[in-house]
VOLODREN-259256 format. One record per residue (C-alpha): residue in three letters; x negated, y, z. Coordinates in steps of 0.1 Angstrom, whole numbers, plus 5000, padded with zeros to 4 digits. Example, Ala and Ser with C-alpha at 12.3 -4.5 7.8 and 13.67 -1.06 7.14 Angstrom:
BEGIN
ALA487749555078
SER486349895071
//
This chain:
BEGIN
UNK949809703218
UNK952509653196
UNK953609253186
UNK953009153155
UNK956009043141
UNK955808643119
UNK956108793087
UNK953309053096
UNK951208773104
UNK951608553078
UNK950908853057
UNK947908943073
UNK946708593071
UNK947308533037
UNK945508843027
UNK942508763044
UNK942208413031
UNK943308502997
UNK940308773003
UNK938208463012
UNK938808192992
UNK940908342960
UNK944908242956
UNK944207882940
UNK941307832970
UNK943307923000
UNK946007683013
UNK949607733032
UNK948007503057
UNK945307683066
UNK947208013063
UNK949707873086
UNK946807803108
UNK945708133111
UNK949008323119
UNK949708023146
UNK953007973128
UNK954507643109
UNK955107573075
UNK959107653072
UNK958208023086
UNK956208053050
UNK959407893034
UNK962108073049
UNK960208463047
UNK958408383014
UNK959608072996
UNK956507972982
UNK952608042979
UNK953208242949
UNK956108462963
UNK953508522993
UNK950808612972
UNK953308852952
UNK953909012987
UNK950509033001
UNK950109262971
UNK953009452972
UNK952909563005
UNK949409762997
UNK950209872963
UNK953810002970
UNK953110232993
UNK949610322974
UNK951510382942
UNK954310592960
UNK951610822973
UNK949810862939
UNK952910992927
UNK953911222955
UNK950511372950
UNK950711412910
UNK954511542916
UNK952911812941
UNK950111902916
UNK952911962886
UNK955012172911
UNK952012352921
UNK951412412885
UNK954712552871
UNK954912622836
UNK951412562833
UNK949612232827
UNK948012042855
UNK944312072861
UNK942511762848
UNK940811712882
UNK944311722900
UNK945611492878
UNK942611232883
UNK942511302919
UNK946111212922
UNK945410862910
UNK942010762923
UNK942210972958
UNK945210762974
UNK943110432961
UNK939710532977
UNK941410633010
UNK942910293013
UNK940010103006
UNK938210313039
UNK941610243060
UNK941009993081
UNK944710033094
UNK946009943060
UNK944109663053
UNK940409863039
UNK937909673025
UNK939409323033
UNK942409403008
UNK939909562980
UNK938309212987
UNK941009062976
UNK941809272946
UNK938409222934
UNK938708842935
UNK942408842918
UNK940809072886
UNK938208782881
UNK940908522885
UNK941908332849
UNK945608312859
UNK948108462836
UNK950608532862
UNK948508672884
UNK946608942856
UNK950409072844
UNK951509102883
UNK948509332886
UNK949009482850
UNK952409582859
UNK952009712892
UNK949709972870
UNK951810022843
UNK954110162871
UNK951610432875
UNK950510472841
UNK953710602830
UNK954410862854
UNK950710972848
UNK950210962809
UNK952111282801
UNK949711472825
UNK946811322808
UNK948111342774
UNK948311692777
UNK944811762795
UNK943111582765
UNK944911672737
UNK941511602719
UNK941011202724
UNK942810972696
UNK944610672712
UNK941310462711
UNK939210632725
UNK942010792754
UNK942810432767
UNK938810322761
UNK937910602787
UNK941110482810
UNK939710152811
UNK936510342822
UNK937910482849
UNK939710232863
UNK936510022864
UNK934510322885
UNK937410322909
UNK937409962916
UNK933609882918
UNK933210192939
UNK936410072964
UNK934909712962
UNK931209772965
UNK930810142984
UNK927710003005
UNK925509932978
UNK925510282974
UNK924510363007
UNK921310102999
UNK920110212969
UNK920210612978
UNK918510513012
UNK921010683025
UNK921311013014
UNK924710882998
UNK927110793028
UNK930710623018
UNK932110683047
UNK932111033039
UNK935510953020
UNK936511273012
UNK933211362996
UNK933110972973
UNK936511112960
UNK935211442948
UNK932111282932
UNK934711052916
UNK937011282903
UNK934011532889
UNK932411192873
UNK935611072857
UNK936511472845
UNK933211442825
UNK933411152807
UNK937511202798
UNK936611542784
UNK933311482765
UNK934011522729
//
């Protein structure tokens, strides 16, 4: 088994406690505590609880946001001249997200955990950090979107964005309840099949006139 190098730790142990306890509720001490390193290893790799916190998120969303373009740049070269399909389009942004949250490797649920702690949170610093890292996204997406609903006004197009971006997160941050309340016919481990029931859900409401 590979070491786990003191930055890797420190990471993983600030994610889980920021999971835990929110950013304001979880302390360098006791994230110190949990990688089993001291206080200047923080300093010296991070500089400070905020810089940590900055990094905890980038090292999920990076590499998340990288693949959600890859996948949209795909679909357009796939397409040509012609205009991406709608479903390829939504697939490329909410089929990368999905997959991490069931990735135990890359952090899963604990980091969706997280994410769904930091949207609640009242800090202004915090909600642009996150705004921006989807504003990233957003651009390289909107002229695919634009284009595949040429019939919404402005309102009502970023409205139904705001719409989809709450399906995605409650259904990465709260995929269980699903498996309750069908008795089990609906399985979220089936990951593949949650992101095709996402992508035909979100297809219908974008295009309803």
């Amino acid at each position: 088994m590979t070491k786990r190098s003191t930055k890797d730790r420190i990471l993983d142990a600030a994610e889980a406690l920021f999971a835990l306890n929110g950013s304001s509720g979880a302390s360098l001490r006791a994230i110190t505590q949990r990688a089993k390193v001291n206080l200047a290893a923080v300093h010296y790799h991070f500089g400070s609880k905020d810089r940590l916190l900055e990094a905890v998120l980038a090292r999920r969303l990076l590499p998340l946001n990288t693949e959600r373009i890859r996948r949209l740049e795909n679909y357009q070269k796939e397409a040509g001249r012609k205009k991406v399909r709608l479903e390829n389009v939504i697939e490329a942004m909410v089929g990368p997200a999905l997959r991490l949250s069931r990735d135990e490797n890359e952090g899963g649920r604990i980091f969706m955990r997280l994410l769904g702690r930091l949207v609640l949170e009242p800090d202004a610093r915090i909600q642009n950090l996150l705004t921006g890292q989807f504003e990233t996204v957003l651009e390289k997406f909107m002229p695919s979107l634009t284009v595949a609903l040429p019939h919404l006004s402005p309102k009502d197009f970023f409205w139904r964005l705001h719409f989809l971006v709450g399906s995605m997160a409650h259904t990465m941050a709260d995929s269980e309840r699903i498996r309750l309340i069908s008795g089990g016919v609906c399985d979220p481990d089936d990951t593949e099949g949650t992101v095709q029931c996402l992508v035909t859900f979100l297809c219908g409401g974008l295009r309803a006139k």
